[in-house]
C-alpha positions in Angstrom: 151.2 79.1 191.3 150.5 81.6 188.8 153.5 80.9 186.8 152.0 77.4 186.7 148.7 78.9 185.9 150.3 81.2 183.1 152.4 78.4 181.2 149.0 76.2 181.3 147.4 78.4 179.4 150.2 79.5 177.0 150.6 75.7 176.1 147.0 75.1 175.5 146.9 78.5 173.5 149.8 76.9 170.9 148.8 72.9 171.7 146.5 72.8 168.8 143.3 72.7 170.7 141.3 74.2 168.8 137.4 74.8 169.1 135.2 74.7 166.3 131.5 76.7 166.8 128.5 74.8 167.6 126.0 75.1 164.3 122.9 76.2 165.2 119.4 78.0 163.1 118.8 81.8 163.7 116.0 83.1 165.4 114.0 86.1 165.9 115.9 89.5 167.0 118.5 86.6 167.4 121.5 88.3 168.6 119.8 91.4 170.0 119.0 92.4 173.6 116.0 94.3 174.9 117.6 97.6 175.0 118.1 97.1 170.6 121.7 97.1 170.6 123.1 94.2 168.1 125.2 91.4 169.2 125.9 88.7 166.3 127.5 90.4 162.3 124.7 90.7 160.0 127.2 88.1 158.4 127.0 85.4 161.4 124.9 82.6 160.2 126.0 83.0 156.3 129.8 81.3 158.0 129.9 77.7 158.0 130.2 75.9 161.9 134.1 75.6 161.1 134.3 79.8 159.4 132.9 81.1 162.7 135.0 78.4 165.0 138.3 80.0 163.0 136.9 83.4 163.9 135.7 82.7 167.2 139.7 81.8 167.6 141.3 85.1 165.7 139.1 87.4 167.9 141.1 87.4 171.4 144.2 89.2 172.2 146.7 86.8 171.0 145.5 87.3 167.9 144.6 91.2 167.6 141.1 90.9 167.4 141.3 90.0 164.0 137.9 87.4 163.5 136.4 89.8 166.0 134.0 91.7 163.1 132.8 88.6 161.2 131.1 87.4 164.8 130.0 90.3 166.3 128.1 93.6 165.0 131.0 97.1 164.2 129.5 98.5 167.9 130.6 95.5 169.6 133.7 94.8 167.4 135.1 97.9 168.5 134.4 97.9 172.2 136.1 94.6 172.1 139.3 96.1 170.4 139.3 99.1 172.6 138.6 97.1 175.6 141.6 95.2 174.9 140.3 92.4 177.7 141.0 95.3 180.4 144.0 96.7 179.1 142.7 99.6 176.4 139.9 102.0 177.1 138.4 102.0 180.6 135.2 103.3 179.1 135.5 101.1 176.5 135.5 98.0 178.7 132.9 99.7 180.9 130.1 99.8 178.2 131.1 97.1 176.5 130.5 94.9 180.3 126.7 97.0 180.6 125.7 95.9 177.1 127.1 92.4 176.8 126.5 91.1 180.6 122.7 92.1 180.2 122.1 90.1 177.5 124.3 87.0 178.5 121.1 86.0 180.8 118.8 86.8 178.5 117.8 83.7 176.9 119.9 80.7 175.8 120.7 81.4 171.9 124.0 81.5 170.7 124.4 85.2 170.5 123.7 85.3 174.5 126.5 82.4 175.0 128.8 84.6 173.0 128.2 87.6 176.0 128.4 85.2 178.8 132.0 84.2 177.2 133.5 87.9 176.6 131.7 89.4 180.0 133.3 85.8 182.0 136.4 86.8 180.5 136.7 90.1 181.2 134.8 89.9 184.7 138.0 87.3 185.5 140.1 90.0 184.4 139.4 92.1 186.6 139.4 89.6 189.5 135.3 89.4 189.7 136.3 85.5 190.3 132.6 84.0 191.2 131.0 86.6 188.6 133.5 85.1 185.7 132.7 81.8 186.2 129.0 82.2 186.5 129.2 83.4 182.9 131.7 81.7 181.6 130.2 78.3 182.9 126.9 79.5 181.1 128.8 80.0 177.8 130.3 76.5 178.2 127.3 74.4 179.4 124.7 76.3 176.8 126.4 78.1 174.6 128.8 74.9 173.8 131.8 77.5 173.7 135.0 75.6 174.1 137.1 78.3 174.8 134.7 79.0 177.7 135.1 75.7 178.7 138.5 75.7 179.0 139.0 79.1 180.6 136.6 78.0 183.2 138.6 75.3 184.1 142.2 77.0 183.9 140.3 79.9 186.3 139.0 76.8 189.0 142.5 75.5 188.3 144.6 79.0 189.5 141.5 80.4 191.9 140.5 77.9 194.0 142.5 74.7 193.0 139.1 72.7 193.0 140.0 70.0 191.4 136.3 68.4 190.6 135.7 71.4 188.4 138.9 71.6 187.1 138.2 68.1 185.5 134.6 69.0 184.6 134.9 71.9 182.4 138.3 70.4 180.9 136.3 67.4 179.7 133.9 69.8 178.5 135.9 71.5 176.5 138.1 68.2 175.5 134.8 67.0 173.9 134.8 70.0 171.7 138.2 70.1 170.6 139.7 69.4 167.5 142.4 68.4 169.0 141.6 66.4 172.0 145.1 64.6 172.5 146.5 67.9 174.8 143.3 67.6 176.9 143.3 64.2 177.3 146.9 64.3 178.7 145.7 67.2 180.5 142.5 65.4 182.2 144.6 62.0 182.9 147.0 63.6 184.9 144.5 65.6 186.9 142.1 62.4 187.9 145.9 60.1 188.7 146.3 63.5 191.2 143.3 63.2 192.7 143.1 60.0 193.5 146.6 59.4 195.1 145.6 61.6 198.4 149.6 62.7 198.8 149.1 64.8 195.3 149.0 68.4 195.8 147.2 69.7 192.5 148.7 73.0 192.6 152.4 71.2 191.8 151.0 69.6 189.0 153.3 70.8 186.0 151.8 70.0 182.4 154.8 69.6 179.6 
């Protein structure tokens, strides 16, 4: 089952479907939480939708962290890249969950969204299943985060093999795609296996 798991999400990562970031108006101490410390780059609303979409997709692991620093403030930047997801710093990952977790919950701005999806995705990492997908699901269904989206459903896929919110957040995160051709294909095959009642999801291959 994981090696199904893992080969999902190494197709989806080189299918094409890519996310672009929702547009949306700054607000006041927008990308702040109540203990001061900055979220969002000084630079964050001066990037067109499709800029911080392209960053949104350089800053994860596959990529180095490399769009990491045009989306998020230096402090945050470089817990990320010394987090490494779970893999760097412990310490690293440790503050970098306290500062980012907090304000994920804190109100329902973009900036907030942005910490539901990196504390979902390390929370997952370190096998905090129901935490993750809390988060996660809050960066996909108000924060408009596709990749959130999408991880959520890969997690429901491998976890718990519900297949309701398997389909759920991958038409969630179909709608925001570029690319929505994968998905579809994707989504199609899921709903055939769960309505022929001799289908066992967790055999479901996807080529």
């Amino acid at each position: 089952m994981k090696k199904v798991f893992l080969a999902f999400v190494l197709w989806l990562g080189f299918g094409g479907a890519t996310f672009a970031a929702q547009d949306t108006e700054p607000s006041e101490a927008q990308g702040q939480n109540s203990t001061g410390v900055k979220i969002l780059s000084d630079g964050f609303y001066k990037m067109s939708a499709e800029e911080r979409g392209k960053a949104l997709n350089d800053c994860d692991a596959s990529h180095s962290y490399g769009g990491c620093d045009k989306i998020f403030s230096q402090e945050i930047s470089q817990l990320i890249k010394k987090c490494n997801m779970g893999d760097g710093k412990y310490s690293a990952c440790q503050s970098l969950l306290t500062i980012i977790d907090k304000n994920c919950f804190e109100k329902d701005e973009i900036g907030n969204a942005l910490s539901c999806d990196i504390s979902g995705n390390l929370l997952i990492k370190m096998n905090k299943f129901p935490m993750g997908l809390k988060r996660l699901s809050r960066a996909c269904e108000v924060g408009k985060i596709g990749e959130s989206c999408l991880f959520c459903a890969l997690t429901y896929f491998y976890h718990s093999l519900d297949i309701d919110e398997v389909i759920k957040y991958m038409t969630m995160a179909r709608d925001l795609a570029y690319n929505k051709e994968y998905l579809n294909e994707m989504i199609k095959k899921l709903e055939d296996c769960k309505a022929d009642k001799e289908c066992n999801p967790a055999k479901l291959e996807f080529q």
